[in-house]
N, C-alpha and C positions, 0 to 999 in steps of 0.2 A: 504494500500500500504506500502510496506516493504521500509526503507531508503537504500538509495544506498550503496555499500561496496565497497572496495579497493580488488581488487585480487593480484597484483605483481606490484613492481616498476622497473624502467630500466632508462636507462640514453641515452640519442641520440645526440650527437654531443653535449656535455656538457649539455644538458637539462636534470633535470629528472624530471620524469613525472610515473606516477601512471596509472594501466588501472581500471577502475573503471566500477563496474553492474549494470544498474540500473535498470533493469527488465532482465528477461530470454534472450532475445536476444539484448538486448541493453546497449553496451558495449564501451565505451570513452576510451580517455587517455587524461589525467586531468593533467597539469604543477601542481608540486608539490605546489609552494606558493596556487594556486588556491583548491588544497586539501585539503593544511591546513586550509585554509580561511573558505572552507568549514565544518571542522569537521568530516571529514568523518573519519570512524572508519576500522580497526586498524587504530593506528599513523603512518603515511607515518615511520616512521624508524622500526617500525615492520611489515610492508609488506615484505615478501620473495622477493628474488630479482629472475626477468624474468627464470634466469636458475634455481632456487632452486623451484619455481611453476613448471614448466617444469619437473622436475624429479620427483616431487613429484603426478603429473598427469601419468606418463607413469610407476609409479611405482601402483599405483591407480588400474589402467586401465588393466595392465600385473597380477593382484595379483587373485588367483583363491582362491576361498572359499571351503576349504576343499579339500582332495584327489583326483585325478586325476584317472582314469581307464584306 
């Protein structure tokens, strides 16, 4: 079993908090102290923030492999 990862962090009414994977469909948001606590990897300050994951999925997602007909 693979350890859990951090996908993006974001802030809620002064909270921030991380969402965190920890299997394929199984997907949290983890209060930052509670991230750190746990080690989870990247460091909660090099997680992408909510919009920079967001663009970088829909840039991902939009990108075609090769030439177009």
């Amino acid at each position: 079993m693979s350890k859990a990862r951090g996908l993006f962090r974001n802030e809620n009414n002064g909270i921030e908090y991380a969402r965190v994977e920890y299997a394929l469909d199984d997907v949290v948001e983890v209060p930052r102290f509670e991230y750190e606590k746990q080690m989870f990897e990247p460091a909660f300050d090099e997680l992408p923030t909510f919009e920079e994951y967001e663009a970088r999925d829909n840039i991902t997602s939009t990108h075609t492999l090769g030439p177009s007909d």
